[in-house]
C-alpha positions in Angstrom: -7.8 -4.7 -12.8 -11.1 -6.6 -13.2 -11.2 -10.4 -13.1 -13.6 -11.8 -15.1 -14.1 -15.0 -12.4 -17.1 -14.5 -10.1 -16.6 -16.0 -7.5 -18.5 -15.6 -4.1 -17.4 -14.5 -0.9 -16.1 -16.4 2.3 -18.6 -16.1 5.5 -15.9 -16.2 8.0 -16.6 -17.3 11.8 -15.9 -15.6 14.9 -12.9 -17.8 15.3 -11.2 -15.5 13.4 -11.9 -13.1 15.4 -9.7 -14.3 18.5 -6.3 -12.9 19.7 -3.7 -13.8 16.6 -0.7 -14.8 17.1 -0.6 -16.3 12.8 -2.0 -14.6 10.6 -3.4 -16.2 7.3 -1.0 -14.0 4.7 -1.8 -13.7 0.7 1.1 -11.6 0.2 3.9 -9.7 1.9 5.4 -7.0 -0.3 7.4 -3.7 -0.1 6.8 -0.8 -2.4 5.2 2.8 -3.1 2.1 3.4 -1.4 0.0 4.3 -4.1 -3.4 5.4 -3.2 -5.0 7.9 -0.7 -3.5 10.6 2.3 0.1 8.6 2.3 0.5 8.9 -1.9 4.1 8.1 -2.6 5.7 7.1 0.4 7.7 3.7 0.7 5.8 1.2 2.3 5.6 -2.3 3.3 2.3 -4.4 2.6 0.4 -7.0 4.5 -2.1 -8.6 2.9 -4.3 -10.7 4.9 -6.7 -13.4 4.1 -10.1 -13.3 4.6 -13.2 -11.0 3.4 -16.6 -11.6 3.2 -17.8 -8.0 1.6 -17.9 -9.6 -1.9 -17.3 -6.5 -3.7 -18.1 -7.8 -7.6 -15.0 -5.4 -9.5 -12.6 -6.7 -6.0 -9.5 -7.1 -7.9 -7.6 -9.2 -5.3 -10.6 -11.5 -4.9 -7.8 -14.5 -4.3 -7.4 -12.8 -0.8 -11.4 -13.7 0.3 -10.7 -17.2 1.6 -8.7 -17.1 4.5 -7.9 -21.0 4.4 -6.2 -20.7 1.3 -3.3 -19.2 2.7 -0.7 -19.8 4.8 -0.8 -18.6 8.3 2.6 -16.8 9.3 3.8 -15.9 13.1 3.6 -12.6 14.1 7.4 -12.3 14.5 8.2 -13.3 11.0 5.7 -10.9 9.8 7.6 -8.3 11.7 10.9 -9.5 10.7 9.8 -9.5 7.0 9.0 -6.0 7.4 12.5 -4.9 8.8 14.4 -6.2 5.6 13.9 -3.1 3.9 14.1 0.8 5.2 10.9 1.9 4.9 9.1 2.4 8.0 5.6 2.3 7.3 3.4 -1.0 7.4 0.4 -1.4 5.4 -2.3 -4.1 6.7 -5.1 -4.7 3.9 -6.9 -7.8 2.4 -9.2 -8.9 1.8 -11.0 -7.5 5.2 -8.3 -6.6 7.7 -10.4 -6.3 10.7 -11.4 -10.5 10.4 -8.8 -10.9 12.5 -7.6 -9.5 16.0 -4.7 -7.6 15.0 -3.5 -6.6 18.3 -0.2 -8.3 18.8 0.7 -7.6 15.2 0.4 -3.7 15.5 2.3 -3.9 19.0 5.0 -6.1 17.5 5.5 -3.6 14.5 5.3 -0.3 16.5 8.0 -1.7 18.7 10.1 -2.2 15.5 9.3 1.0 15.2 6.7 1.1 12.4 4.2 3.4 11.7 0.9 1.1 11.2 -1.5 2.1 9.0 -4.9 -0.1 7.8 -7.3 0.1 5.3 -10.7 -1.7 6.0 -14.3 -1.9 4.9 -15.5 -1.0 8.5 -17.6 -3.8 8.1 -16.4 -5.9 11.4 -17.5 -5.6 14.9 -14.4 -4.7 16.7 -11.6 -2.3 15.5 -8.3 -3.9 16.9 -5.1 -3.3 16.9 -3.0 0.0 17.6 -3.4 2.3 14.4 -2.0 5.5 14.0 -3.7 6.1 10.4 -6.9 4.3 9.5 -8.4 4.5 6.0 -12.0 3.7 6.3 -13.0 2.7 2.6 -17.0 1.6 2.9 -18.6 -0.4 0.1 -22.3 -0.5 -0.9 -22.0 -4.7 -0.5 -22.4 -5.2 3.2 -22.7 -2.0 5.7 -19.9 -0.6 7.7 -19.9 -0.8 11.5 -20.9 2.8 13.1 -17.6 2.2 15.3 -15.2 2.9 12.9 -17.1 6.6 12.0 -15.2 8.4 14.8 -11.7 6.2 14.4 -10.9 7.3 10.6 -8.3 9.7 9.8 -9.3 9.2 5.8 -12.4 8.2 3.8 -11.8 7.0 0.1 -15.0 5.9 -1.6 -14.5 3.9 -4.9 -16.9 5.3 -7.5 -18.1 2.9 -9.8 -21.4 4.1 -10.9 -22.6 7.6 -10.3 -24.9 6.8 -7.6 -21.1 6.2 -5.3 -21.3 10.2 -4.7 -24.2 10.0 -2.8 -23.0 7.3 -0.8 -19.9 9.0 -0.1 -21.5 11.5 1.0 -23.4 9.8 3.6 -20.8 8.8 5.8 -19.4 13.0 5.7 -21.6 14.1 9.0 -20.8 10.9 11.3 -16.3 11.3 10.6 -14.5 13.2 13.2 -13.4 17.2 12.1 -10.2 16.5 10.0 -11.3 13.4 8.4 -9.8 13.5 4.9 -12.1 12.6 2.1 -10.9 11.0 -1.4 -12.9 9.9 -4.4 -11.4 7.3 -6.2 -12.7 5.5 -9.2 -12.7 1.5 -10.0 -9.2 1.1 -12.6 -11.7 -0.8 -15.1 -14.2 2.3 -14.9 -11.6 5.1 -14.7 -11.7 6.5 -18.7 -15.9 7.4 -17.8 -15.7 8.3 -14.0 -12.5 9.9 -13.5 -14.0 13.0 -15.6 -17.0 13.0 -13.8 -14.9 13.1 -10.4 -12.6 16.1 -11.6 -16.2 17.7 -11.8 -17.5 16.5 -8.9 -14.7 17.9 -6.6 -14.4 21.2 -8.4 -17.6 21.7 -7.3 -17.4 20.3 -3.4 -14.0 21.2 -2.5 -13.9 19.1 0.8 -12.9 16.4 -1.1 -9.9 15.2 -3.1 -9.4 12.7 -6.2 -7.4 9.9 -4.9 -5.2 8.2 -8.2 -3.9 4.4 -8.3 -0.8 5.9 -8.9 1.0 2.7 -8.5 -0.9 1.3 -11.8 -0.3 4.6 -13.8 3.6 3.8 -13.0 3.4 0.0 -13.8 4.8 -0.2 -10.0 4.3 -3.5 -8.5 
């Protein structure tokens, strides 16, 4: 969903960066994943504060300012997540990787979570234990070269239809078995979704990913 509100993005300090043991939270939530390689499956969601990318279409663009949100322990975070059966965790934003996220992934995969993020690639330092990253670049700010070899997924969100050439730049730097998803923006979706069918009929490397969870009204 697009919000009409511009507003512009949060330069966030390296103090962010340190060893957390709080996290500033937006929302909590469990549900369906609904986007991507894990389509479908039950999952719980952390969304964290804090992003500085200032992608214009963001639709969470209440995330961006880290200080606007409440900073929750790392045990309640974890114990949040263990109300429900699902054992997957979900960490987003805003831009995950503002914040060390070290001690959360170790706390989850102890409660034996799998821990899966989705970032911009856009910080310095890839932290945390993952065991499926989604590496999601925007044209805004540039990704880190770091996170190339890490990903287990790329989804590019094509807006306009210069995105497939970017999305295709990033193809020769991911690791063999890097799975590749084109996904349009929701507010763009009745032009570019046709022109993505197209696009991977003809370069069958890649695959469309849907927001499923918006076609099914799923919170």
């Amino acid at each position: 969903m697009l919000l009409t509100q511009k507003k512009q993005p949060i330069e966030m300090n390296s103090l962010l960066a340190v060893e957390a043991t709080a996290l500033p939270v937006m929302e909590a939530f469990y549900t369906i994943q609904g986007e991507g390689a894990h389509t479908g499956r039950a999952a719980y969601f952390i969304r964290l504060g804090g992003c500085d990318v200032g992608c214009h279409w963001c639709d969470v663009k209440e995330s961006w300012d880290a200080e606007a949100h409440p900073k929750l322990s790392i045990d309640s975070l974890v114990d949040g997540a263990l109300q429900y059966p699902g054992r997957m965790a979900v960490i987003t934003g805003g831009e995950p990787l503002m914040h060390d996220l070290t001690e959360l992934t170790a706390a989850l995969q102890t409660a034996g979570f799998q821990t899966n993020i989705e970032t911009s690639g856009v910080c310095q330092a890839v932290t945390g234990s993952w065991d499926w990253i989604c590496f999601s670049p925007k044209k805004f700010k540039k990704p880190n070269p770091a996170i190339y070899d890490k990903a287990d997924e790329l989804k590019v969100i094509i807006y306009n239809q210069s995105d497939f050439a970017f999305a295709e730049s990033f193809v020769p730097y991911l690791r063999p078995g890097c799975k590749l998803f084109l996904q349009t923006e929701w507010s763009r979706s009745n032009e570019m979704l046709p022109r993505i069918v197209d696009y991977v009929k003809d370069h069958p490397q890649w695959q469309i990913s849907l927001q499923t969870h918006k076609y099914l009204d799923i919170p």
